[in-house]
C-alpha positions as CSV (number, residue, x, y, z in Angstrom):
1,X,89.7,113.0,114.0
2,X,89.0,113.4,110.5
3,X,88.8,109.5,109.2
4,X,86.6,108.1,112.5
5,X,83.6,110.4,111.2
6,X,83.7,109.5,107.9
7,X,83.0,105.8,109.0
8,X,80.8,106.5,111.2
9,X,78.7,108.9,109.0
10,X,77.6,106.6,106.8
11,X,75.2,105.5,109.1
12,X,72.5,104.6,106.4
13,X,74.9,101.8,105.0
14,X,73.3,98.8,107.6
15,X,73.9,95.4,107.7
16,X,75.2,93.4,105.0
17,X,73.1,90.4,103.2
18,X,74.7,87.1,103.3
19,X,73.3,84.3,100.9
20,X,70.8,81.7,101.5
21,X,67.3,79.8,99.6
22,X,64.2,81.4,100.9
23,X,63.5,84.7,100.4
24,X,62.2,87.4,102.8
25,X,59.1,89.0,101.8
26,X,57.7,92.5,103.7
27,X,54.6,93.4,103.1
28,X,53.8,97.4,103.7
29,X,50.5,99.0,104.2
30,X,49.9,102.2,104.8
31,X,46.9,104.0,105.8
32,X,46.4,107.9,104.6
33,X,50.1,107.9,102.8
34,X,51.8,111.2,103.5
35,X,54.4,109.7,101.3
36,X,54.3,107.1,98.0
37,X,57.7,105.6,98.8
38,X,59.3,103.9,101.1
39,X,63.1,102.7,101.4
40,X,64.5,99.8,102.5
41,X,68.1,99.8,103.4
42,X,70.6,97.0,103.1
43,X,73.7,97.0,103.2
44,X,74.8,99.6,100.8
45,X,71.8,99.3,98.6
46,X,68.9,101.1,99.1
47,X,65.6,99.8,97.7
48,X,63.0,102.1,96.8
49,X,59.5,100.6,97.5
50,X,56.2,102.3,95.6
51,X,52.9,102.2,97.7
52,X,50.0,101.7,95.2
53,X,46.5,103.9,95.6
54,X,45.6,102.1,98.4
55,X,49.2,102.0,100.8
56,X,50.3,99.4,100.1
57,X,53.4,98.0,98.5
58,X,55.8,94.5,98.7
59,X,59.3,93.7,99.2
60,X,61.8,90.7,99.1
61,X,65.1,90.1,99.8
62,X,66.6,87.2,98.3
63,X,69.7,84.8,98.8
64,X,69.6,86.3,102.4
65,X,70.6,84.4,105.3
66,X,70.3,87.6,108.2
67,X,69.7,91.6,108.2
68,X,69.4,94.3,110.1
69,X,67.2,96.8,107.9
70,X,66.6,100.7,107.9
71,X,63.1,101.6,106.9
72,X,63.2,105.4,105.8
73,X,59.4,107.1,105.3
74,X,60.0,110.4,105.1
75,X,62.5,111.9,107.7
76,X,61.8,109.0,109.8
77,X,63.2,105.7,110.2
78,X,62.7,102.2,112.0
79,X,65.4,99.8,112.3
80,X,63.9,95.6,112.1
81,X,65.7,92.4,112.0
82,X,64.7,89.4,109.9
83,X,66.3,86.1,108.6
84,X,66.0,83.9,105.7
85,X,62.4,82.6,105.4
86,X,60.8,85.4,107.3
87,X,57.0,86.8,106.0
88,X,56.5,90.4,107.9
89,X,53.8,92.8,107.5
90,X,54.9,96.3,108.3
91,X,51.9,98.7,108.9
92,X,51.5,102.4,110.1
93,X,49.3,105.5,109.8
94,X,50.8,108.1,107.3
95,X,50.7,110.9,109.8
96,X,52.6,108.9,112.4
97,X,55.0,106.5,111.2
98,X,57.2,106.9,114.0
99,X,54.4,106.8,116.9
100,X,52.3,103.7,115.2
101,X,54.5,101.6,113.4
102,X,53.6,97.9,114.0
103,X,56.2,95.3,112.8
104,X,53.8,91.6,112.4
105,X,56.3,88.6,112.4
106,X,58.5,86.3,114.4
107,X,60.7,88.9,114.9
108,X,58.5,91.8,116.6
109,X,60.0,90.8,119.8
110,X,63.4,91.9,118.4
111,X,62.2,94.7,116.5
112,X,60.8,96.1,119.4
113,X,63.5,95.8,121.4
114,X,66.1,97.4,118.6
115,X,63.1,100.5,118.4
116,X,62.9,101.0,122.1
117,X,66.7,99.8,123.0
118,X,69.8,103.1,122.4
119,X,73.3,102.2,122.8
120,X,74.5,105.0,124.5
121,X,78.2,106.5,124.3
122,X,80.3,107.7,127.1
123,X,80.5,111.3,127.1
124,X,83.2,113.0,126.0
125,X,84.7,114.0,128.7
126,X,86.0,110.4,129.2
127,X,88.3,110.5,126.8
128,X,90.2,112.5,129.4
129,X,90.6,109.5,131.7
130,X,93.9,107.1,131.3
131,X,93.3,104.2,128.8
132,X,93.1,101.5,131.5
133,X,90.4,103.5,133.5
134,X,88.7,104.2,129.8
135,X,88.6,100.8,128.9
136,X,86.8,99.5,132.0
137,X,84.1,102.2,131.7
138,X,83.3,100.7,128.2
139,X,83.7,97.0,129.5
140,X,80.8,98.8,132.2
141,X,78.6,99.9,129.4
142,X,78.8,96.5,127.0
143,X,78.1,94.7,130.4
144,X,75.2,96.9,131.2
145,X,73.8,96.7,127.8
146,X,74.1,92.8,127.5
147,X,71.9,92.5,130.4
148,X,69.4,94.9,129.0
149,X,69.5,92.2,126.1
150,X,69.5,89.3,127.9
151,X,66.7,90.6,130.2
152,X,64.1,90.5,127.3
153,X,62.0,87.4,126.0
154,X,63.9,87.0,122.6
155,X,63.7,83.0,122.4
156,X,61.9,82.9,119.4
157,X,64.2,85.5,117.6
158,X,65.8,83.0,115.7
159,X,69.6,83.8,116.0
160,X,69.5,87.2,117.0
161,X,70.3,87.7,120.6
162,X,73.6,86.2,119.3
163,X,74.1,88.7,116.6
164,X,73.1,91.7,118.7
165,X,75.0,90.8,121.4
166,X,78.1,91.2,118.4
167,X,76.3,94.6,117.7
168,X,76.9,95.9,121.5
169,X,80.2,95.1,121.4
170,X,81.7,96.3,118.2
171,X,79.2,99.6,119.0
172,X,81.3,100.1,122.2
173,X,84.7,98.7,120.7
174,X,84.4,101.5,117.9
175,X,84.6,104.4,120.8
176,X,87.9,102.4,121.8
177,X,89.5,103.1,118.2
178,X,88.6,106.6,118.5
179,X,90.3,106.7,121.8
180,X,94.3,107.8,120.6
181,X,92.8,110.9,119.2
182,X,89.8,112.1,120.9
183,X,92.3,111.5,124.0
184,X,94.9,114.2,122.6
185,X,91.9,116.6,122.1
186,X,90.2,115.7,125.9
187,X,93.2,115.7,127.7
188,X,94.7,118.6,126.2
189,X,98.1,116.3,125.4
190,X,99.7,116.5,122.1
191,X,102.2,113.8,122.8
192,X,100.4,111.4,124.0
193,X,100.9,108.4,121.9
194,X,99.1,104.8,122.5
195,X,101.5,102.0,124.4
196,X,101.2,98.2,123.6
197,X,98.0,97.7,125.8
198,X,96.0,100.0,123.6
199,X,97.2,97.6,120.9
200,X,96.8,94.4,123.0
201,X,92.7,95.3,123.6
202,X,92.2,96.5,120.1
203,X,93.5,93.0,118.9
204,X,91.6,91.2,121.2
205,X,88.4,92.4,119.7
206,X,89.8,92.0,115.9
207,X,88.6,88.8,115.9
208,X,87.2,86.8,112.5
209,X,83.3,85.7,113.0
210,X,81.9,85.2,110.0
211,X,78.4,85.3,111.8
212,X,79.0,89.0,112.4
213,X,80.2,90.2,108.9
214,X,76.4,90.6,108.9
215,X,77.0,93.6,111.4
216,X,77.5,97.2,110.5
217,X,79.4,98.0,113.2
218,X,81.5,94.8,113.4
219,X,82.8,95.7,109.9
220,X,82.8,99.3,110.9
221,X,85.7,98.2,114.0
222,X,87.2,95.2,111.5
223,X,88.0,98.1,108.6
224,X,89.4,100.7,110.9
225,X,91.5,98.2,113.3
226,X,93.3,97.4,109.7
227,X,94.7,100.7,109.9
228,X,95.0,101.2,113.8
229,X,97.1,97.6,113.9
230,X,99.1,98.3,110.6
231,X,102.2,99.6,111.6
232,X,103.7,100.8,108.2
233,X,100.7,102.8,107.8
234,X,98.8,103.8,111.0
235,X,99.8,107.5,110.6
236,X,98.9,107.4,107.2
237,X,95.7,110.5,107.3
238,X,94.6,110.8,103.8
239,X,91.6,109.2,103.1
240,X,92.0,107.5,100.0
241,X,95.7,106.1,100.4
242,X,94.2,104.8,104.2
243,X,91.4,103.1,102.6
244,X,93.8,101.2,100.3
245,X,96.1,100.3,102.9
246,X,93.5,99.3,104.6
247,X,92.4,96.9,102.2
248,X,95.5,95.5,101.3
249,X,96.1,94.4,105.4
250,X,93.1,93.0,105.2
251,X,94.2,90.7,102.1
252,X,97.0,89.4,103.5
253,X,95.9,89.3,107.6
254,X,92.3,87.9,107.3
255,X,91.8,84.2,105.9
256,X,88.1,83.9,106.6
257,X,86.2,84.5,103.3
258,X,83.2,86.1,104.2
259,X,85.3,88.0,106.4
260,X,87.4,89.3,104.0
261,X,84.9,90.2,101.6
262,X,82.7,91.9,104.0
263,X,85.4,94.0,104.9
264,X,86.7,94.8,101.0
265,X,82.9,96.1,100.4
266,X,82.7,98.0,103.8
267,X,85.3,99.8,102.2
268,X,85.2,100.5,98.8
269,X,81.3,100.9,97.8
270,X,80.9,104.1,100.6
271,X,83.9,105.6,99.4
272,X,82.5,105.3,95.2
273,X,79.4,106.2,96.0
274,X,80.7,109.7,98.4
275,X,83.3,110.2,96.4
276,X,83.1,108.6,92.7
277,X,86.0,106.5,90.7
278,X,88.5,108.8,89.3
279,X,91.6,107.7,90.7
280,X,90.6,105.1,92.1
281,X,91.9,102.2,90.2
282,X,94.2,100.8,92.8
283,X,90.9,100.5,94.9
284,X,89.2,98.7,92.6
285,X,91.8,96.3,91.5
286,X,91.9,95.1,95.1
287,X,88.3,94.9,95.2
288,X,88.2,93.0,92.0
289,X,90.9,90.2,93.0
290,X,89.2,89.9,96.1
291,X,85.6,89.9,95.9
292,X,84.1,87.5,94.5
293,X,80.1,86.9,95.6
294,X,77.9,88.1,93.3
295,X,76.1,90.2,95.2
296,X,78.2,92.6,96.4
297,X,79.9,92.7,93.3
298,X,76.7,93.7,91.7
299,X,76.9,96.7,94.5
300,X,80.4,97.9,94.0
301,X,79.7,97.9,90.3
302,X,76.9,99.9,90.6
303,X,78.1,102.1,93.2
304,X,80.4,102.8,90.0
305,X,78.5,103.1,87.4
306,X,76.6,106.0,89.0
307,X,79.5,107.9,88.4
308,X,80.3,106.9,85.1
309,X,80.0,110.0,82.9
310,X,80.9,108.1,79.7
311,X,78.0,105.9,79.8
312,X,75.7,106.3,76.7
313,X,72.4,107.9,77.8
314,X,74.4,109.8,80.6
315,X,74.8,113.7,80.3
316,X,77.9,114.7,79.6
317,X,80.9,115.8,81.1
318,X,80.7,119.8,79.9
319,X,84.2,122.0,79.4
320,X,85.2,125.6,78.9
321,X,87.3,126.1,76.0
322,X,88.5,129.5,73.5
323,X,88.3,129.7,70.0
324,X,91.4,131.6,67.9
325,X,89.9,134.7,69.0
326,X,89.3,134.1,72.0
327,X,85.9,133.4,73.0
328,X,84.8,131.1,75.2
329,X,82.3,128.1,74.4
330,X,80.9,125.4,76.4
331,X,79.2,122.3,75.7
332,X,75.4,124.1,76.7
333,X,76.1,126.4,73.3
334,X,76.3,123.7,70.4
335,X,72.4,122.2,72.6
336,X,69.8,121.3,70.3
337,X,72.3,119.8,67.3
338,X,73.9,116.3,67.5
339,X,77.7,117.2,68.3
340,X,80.7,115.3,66.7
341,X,83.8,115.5,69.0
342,X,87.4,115.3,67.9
343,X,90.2,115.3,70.3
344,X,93.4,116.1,68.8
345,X,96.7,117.8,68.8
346,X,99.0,119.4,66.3
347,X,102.3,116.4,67.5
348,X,99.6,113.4,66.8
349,X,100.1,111.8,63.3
350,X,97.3,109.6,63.4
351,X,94.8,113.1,64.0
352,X,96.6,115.0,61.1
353,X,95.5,111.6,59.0
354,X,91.8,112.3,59.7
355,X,91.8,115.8,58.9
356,X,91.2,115.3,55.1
357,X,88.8,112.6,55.9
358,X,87.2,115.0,58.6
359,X,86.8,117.7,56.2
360,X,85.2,115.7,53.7
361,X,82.4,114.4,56.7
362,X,81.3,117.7,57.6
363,X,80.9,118.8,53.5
364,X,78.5,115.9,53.1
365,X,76.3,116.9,56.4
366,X,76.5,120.9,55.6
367,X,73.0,122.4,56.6
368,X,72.7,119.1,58.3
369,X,71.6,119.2,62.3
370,X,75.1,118.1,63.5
371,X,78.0,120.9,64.4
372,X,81.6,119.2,63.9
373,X,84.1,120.3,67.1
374,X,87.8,119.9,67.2
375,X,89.4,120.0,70.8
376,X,93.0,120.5,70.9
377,X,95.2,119.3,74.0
378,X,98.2,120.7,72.8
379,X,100.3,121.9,75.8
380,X,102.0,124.8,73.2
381,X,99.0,126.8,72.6
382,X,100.8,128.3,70.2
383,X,101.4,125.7,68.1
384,X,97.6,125.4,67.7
385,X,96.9,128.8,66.8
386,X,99.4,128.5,64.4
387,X,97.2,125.5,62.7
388,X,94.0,126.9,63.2
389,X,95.4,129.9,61.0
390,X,96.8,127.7,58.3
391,X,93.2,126.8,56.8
392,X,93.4,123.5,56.9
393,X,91.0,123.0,59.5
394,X,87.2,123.3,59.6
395,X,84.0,123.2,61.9
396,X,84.5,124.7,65.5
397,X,88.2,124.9,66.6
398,X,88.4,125.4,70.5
399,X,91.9,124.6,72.6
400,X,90.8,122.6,75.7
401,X,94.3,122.0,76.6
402,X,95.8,118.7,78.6
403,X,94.9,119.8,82.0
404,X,90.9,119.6,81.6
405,X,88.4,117.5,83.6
406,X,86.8,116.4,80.6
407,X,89.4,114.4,79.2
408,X,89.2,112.5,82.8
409,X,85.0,111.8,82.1
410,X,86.0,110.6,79.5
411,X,89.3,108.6,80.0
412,X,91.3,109.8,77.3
413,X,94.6,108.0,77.4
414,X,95.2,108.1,73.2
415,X,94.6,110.6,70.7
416,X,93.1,111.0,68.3
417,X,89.7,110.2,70.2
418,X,86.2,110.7,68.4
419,X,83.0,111.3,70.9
420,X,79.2,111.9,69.6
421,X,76.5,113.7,71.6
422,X,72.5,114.1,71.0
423,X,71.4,116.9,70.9
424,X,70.2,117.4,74.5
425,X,74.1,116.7,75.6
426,X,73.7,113.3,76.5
427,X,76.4,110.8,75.2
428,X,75.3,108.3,72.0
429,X,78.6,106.9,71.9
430,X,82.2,107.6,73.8
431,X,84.2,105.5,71.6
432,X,82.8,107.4,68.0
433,X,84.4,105.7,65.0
434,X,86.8,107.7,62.9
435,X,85.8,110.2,60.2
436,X,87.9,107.7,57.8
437,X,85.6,105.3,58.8
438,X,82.6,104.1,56.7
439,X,80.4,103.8,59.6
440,X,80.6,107.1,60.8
441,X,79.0,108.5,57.6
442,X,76.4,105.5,57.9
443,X,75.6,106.7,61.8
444,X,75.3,110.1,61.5
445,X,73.1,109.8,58.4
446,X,70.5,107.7,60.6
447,X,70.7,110.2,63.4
448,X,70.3,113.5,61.0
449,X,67.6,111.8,58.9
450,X,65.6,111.7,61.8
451,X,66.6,115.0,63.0
């Protein structure tokens, strides 16, 4: 059951934000702050809210239509609901968010009831039963938890009895999913394998609502169904390749918009921001054609930029690398001087073409505080040793070879490929211009003249 828990551990991602005109505003106050911050959790964005001196701090939430929100102070969280238009005061004790937290809105009848209210799981041990016999037990427990719903005063909730009552049963229709394998584990049977009624009930809950794209766990069923009803690729166990199947029956199965979108994000922004975007390009393209609301393309793009080590600003990607005799040197030994990268190798005209023009650049900034470093990807190491004795080379010579992680950072698909660094390591520029270049000479005389 390696996939199943990946899902479901990313239980800080909560509802997704659909778009509307009035804004939601929360307003915090808290009284002997144990803590200055408090997050507010969306989706897959995670707003960081600073209290002032006296406790108290403000959030909105625009082009929202409906949310279900995690609150985080400290270890501790709250879980509220709220809908486009909605003012809320939030306020609670430092010392005891969890025991005094008051909720001051139209919706404290539902925020009460999603604070006091657990969906409970069958036990394990159920997984033993035969599917039939399983399937009634949850039909038991939605039924049982619907009437705990229905039971409460939640009239002037706005819409949400309608979208919790979604919640309970995608909550319980996610243990169905997990069935096929926790069954082999509980029953002790290797061979079992799911017949068409396992397929029949997991359809008849993979159904499009737009309404409850808003829903966590109604995305968390919708994604995982797409690999459960995909026959070409329901075996398929790898993570990444599953996702992308995934995604692609999504594209061509689901016609609802929102839907569809929902479902693209659900995917793709936990699995950047657990995992980053190497590799991942088949991912994003999908994403890309697909998705198309602003919002959540402003969260997948930066779910990736967090892992962009080739932004300027960002700290760079480090390596490990010999000289000619051997001796190792990393990025942390050239700190404190700006550092002037070239990526090379002995087979690539165009890099022999700069060497004359390279030499030349680091005679006018001798005694200067910039260190010139040539990085050989040659796969014949021997061909670069050979170079490196000829004499025709200068600065720091190091053979980083074609295998390293840094040309990944960094993206190198050409050669040769120029990269300049401040002098705390951080990247000024990924794309450096060439030593032939006029500019370059221009640059790094403004950088070293302020050195």
């Amino acid at each position: 059951m390696k996939t199943i828990p990946y899902i479901i551990s990313i239980a800080i991602a909560a509802v997704g934000c659909t778009k509307a005109n009035d804004d939601i505003s929360l307003t915090f106050k808290v009284s002997d702050p144990a803590s200055s911050t408090i997050a507010v959790v969306c989706g897959n964005d995670v707003h960081e809210i600073t209290l002032d001196s006296l406790g108290q701090g403000h959030f909105e939430l625009t082009d929202t239509d409906a949310a279900y929100l995690r609150l985080f102070y400290g270890m501790e969280h709250k879980m509220i609901y709220v809908e486009k238009g909605d003012r809320a005061g939030i306020s609670f004790p430092g010392n005891d968010f969890a025991g005094s937290f008051e909720f001051d809105g139209d919706k404290a009848p539902a925020v009460e009831y999603l604070n006091e209210i657990v969906l409970t799981a069958l036990p394990d041990g159920d997984y033993a039963l035969e599917f039939g016999e399983f399937h009634e037990k949850i039909m038991s427990k939605t039924a049982d938890a619907l009437s705990l719903l229905h039971a409460r005063d939640l009239k002037g909730t706005g819409r949400f009895e309608t979208m919790e009552e979604g919640r309970i049963r995608y909550s319980f229709g996610l243990q169905l999913l997990m069935y096929p394998m926790a069954h082999v584990v509980m029953a002790q049977d290797p061979e079992y394998r799911p017949d068409e009624n396992y397929y029949e009930v997991i359809r008849s809950y993979s159904v499009e609502n737009p309404m409850y794209a808003d829903i966590r766990e109604y995305c968390e069923f919708m994604t995982e169904s797409a690999h459960v009803l995909d026959p070409a690729n329901r075996l398929v166990e790898e993570l990444y390749p599953k996702l992308v199947a995934e995604m692609k029956y999504i594209a061509e199965n689901y016609s609802d918009e929102k839907v569809r979108q929902a479902l693209m994000h659900h995917i793709a922004v936990p699995y950047i921001e657990n995992f980053g975007t190497d590799g991942t390009e088949e991912m994003s393209n999908i994403y890309r054609t697909y998705v198309t609301l602003p919002a959540l393309r402003a969260g997948f793009d930066a779910a990736c930029a967090k892992w962009d080590r080739k932004k300027p600003g960002s700290e760079s990607a480090d390596f490990e690398a010999p000289d000619i005799d051997g001796k190792m040197f990393s990025l942390s030994d050239f700190r404190g001087k700006y550092v002037y990268i070239d990526i090379w190798a002995t087979w690539c005209v165009p890099c022999m073409r700069e060497i004359p023009h390279l030499r030349e650049l680091e005679k006018r900034f001798e005694g200067k505080n910039i260190i010139f470093i040539g990085l050989s990807i040659d796969s014949d190491k021997a061909k670069w040793e050979a170079k490196v004795r000829s004499g025709e080379l200068s600065g720091v010579q190091l053979y980083l070879g074609d295998k390293s992680d840094f040309l990944n950072a960094y993206e190198v698909r050409s050669i040769p490929r120029f990269i300049l660094l401040d002098p705390q390591g951080r990247i000024i520029d990924p794309r450096m211009s060439r030593p032939s270049s006029d500019d370059t000479a221009r640059r790094l005389s403004e950088l070293t003249s302020r050195a």
